[in-house]
N, C-alpha and C positions, 0 to 999 in steps of 0.2 A: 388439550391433549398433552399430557405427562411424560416425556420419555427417560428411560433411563438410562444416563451416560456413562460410559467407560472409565473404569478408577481411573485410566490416563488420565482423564480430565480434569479430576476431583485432583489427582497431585500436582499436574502441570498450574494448575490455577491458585496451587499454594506457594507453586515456584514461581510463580509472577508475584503475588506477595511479597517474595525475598527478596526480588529485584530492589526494591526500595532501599534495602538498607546492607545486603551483601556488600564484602568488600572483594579487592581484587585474589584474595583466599581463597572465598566463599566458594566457589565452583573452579574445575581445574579445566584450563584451556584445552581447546585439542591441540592434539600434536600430530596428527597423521600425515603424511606429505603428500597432500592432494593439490596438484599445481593451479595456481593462483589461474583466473581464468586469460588474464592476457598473457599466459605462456602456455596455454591449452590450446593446441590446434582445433581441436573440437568447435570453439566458440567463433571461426572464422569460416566464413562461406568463401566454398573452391571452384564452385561449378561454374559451368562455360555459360549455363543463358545468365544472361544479365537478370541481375534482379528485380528492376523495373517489369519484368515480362513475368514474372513469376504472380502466382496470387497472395495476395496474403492469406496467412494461416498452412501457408502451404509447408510442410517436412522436408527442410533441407538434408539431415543427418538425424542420427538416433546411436544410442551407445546405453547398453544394460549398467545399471551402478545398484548400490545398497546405498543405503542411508538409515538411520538409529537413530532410539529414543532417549534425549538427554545424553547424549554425545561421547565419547569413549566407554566400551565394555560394555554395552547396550546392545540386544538382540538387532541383528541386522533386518533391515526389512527390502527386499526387490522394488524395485524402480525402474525408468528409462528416464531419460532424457532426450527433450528434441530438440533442435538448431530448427529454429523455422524465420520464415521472411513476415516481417511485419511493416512498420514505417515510424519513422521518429517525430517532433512534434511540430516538424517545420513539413512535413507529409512526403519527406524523402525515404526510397524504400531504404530499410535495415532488417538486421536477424537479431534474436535474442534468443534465451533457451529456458524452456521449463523443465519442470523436473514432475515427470507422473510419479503417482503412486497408484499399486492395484490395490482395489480392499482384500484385508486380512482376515486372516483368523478366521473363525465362524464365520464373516460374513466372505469368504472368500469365492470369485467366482465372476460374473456379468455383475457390473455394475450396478447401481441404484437408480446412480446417476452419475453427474459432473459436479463438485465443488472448486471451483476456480480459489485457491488460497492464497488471500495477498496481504504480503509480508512486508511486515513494518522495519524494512530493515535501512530504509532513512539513510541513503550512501555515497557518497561523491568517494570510492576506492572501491574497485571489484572484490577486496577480502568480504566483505559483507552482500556479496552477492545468494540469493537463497541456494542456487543451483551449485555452491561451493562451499558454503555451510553444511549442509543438507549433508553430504557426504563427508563429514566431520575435518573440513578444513578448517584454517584455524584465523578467528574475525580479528585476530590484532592484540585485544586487550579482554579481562575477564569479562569487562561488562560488554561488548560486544557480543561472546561467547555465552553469554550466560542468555541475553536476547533469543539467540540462535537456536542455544537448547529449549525455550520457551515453545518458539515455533514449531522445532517439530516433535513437542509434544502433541501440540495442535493438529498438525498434518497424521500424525498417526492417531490419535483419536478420530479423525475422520474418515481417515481410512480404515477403522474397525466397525466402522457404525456401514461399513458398504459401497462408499462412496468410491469410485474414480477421483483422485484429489492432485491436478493439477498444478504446478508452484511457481507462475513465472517471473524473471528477473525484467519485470516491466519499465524498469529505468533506462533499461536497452544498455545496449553496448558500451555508449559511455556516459555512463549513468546521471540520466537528466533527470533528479532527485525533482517533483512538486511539477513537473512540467504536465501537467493533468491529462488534455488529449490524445500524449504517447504512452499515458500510462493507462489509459484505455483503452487505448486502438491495441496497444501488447496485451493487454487481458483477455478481451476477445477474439483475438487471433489465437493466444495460447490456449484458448477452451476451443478453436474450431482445429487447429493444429492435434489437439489430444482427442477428439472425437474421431478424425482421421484415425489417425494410428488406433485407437481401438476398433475401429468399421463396427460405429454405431449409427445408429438413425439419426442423423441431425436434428429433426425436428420432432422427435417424440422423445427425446432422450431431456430429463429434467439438469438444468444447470445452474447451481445455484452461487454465489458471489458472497465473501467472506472478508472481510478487512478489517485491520483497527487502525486509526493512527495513521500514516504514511499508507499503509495498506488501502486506507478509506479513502484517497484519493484515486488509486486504480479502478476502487471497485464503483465508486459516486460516478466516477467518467464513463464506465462502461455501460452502465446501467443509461446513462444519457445516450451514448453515442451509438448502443446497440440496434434502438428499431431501423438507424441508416446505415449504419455500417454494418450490420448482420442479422440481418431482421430475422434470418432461418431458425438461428438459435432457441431454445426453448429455454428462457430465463424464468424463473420460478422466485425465486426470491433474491432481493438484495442485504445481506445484514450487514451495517459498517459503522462504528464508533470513534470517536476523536476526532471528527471533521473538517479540518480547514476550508469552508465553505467561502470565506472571504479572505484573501490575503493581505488585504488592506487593514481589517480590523485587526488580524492578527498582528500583524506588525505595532501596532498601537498598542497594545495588549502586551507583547512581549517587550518592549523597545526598554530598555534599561533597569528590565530583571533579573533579580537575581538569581534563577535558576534556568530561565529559556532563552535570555539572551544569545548563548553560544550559537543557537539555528540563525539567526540572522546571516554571520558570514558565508555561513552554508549553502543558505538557502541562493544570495548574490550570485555565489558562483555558477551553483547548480544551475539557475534561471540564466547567466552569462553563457554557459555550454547551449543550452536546448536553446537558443532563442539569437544564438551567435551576437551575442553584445560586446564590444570591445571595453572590458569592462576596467580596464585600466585606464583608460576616458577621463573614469567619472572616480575613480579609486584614490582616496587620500593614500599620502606614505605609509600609515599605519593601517590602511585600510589591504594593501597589497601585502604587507606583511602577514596579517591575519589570514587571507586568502591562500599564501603559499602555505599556511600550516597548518589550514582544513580540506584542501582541494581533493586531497587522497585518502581523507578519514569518512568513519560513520560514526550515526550520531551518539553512539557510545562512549566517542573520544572528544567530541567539538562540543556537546553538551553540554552547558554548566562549565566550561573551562571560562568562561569571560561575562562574571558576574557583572551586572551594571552596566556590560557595553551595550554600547546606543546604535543606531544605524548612520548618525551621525560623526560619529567616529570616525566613521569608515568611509564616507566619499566626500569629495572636497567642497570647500567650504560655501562655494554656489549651488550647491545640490542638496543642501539643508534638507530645505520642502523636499525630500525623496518621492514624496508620493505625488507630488506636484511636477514633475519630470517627466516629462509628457512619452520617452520612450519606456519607464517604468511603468506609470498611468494604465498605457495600453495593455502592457503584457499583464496585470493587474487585472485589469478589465476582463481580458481574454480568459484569463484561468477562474475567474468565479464561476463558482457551481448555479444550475439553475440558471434563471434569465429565459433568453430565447433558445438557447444552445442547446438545448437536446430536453427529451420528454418521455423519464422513464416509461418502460409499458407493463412492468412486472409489479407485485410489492414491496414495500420495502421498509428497514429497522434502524430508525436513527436516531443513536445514544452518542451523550457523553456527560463529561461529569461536570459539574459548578461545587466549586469548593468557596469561591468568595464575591457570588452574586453577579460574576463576567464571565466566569470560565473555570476549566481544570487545569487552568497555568498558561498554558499554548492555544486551547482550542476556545472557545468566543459560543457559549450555551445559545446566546438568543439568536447568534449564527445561525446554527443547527435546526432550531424549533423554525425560524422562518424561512429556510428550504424545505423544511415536512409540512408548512402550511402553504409553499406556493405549490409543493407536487400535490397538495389534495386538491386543491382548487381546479387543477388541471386532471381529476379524474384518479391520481396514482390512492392508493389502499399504506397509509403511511402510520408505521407505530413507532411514535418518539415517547424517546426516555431520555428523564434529567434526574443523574446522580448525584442528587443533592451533599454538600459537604465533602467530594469526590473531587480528589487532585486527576492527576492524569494517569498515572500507573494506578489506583485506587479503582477507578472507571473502568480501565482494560479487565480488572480482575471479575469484576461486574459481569461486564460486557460479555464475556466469554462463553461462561455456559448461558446466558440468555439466548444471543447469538446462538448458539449450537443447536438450541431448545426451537426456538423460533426458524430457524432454515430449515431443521430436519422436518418440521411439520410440511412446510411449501414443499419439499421434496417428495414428502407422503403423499403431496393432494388435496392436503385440507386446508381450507380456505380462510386467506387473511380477513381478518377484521379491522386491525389497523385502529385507532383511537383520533383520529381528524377530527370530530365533533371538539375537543379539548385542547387542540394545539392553536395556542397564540400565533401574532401576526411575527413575533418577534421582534429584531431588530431590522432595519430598512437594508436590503441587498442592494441598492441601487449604483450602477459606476460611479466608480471616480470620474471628474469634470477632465478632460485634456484640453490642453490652450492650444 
């Protein structure tokens, strides 16, 4: 089944092209003075019951805003946003805030359904938070900005096609960037939190899962952690590309590249916040430097700034073996996708790209293909794609309208086929050894 997508999509998908080679000209930053979210009262929960007493997914607050297509001078389009209580990745209660969209235009009206949209926006600094882009705040640098306006091309293509298209800042409050579980348990509470607020039928209402990239880690986790954490939900499809499926191989992968190195520091801190690591412990001096001057960035600004670096670099000179560090080992362990950890129930779309027979630069191809062959074996309906010759933004551009083609069916009703007869074993997911 064929559908026809929204020019949005056909131009946003040529502005993710650009991203490759735009410079900080290319697109013009916003400017609009939308406050930064740790100076927004909004994003702070006031109420008297404890939060611990509250449920998740439950609507702490709500506030009407607009949000536009490709970012200043762009028709506005009506929104809400909700403060709601989720739990962070150590399963302590917190709030975070999505940002709904109603469908537009023709399709305006009762929803389709729910598309949970999850945004690759890769953050250790709230400027890159979706719920502050969205409403044309401004991400720091062009190529932040230019990210942003990508997004919500995407979010308003889905919301022309009918959808409810929920946007949450699933890195929570203080943005635990890769921390997979709280990026899941916030995905699914931001689709049970926005069913609320529309008073829709939980369990007949289609909801479908969207991610690339950073995105694909919310959407891989929820899809796991949904038949226990929210079994009610009626999950139809999962579509998600650029997978960090193994953190370990990626790390191998990326470790003194020339262009993904920069995620490494990122990544330390980020997993230091979620996971409370005293990470100054283990931080060479250069290692602490680097830290202070990505802890507040996204990955628009840490990216490719430190071609070559190693992860070696960065922590002291008895923590070489990094992966052999039995408190990294674990957290390692714990954030791989697949295993016993949870068992999709819906179907699901798992692309990315191979540009040089490992990967699209960051993301690990035979990764991917061996999560879509342990979820067939366990019953899931899994259609993998490998973009052959596909760096990582090459893949995204890919991914997109397939992605959009492939959920809008599951949303329709019609039924996956999935390609599991074809998918290799892959590469081995098995733990890292801890001593």
């Amino acid at each position: 089944m064929q559908r026809t997508r929204p020019l949005v999509l056909t131009v946003l998908v040529a502005l993710v092209a650009m991203l490759a080679t735009l410079t900080g000209s290319g697109v013009a930053a916003a400017t609009t003075a939308v406050p930064r979210p740790h100076d927004d009262p909004f994003y702070r929960y006031t109420g008297s019951t404890p939060l611990k007493d509250i449920k998740p997914g439950t609507v702490l607050k709500h506030r009407s805003v607009t949000v536009s297509l490709f970012g200043k001078g762009s028709t506005p389009v009506q929104a809400v946003q909700l403060l709601y209580r989720t739990r962070d990745e150590l399963k302590r209660p917190s709030v975070t805030v999505t940002t709904v969209v109603a469908p537009t235009g023709a399709t305006a009206g009762a929803p389709h359904g729910v598309v949970g949209y999850l945004s690759f926006y890769d953050a250790l600094g709230d400027e890159c938070d979706p719920s502050y882009t969205l409403r044309g705040g401004d991400a720091g640098t062009a190529s932040n900005n230019q990210q942003a306006q990508v997004e919500e091309g995407l979010v308003t293509s889905l919301a022309a096609q009918g959808y409810a298209v929920t946007v949450p800042d699933f890195e929570g409050e203080h943005l635990h960037w890769v921390a997979g579980q709280e990026s899941g348990w916030s995905t699914l509470d931001a689709v049970r939190a926005t069913e609320s607020w529309l008073k829709v039928r939980r369990s007949t209402t289609p909801v479908g899962l969207f991610g690339y990239s950073g995105g694909s880690i919310a959407g891989e986790w929820a899809a796991e952690l949904a038949p226990r954490y929210s079994p009610g939900l009626d999950i139809t499809g999962t579509a998600i590309g650029g997978i960090p499926v193994d953190l370990a191989h990626n790390l191998r992968y990326v470790n003194g590249s020339q262009d993904w190195s920069g995620v490494i520091p990122a990544v330390l801190v980020a997993l230091g916040r979620a996971f409370q690591i005293p990470m100054r412990h283990y931080e060479s001096a250069y290692g602490r430097k680097i830290a202070r001057k990505v802890r507040g960035q996204c990955i628009g600004s840490f990216n490719g700034a430190y071609p070559g670096l190693r992860v070696q670099q960065l922590v002291k000179h008895r923590y070489r073996h990094f992966l052999a560090v039995p408190v990294f080992a674990r957290i390692i362990n714990h954030l791989l996708m697949g295993s016993t950890k949870g068992h999709p129930n819906a179907p699901m779309l798992l692309a990315v790209g191979d540009k040089d027979g490992t990967g699209d630069g960051v993301m690990v191809a035979d990764d991917v293909e061996a999560l879509g062959y342990e979820y067939c074996h366990q019953g899931v309906t899994v259609d993998f794609q490998r973009f052959n010759g596909s760096d990582h933004t090459q893949a995204g551009e890919q991914f997109f309208p397939l992605a959009e083609d492939w959920l809008g069916e599951r949303m329709a009703g019609v039924p996956a086929t999935g390609n599991c007869a074809s998918i290799g074993k892959g590469n081995s997911l098995a733990p890292l050894k801890v001593r």
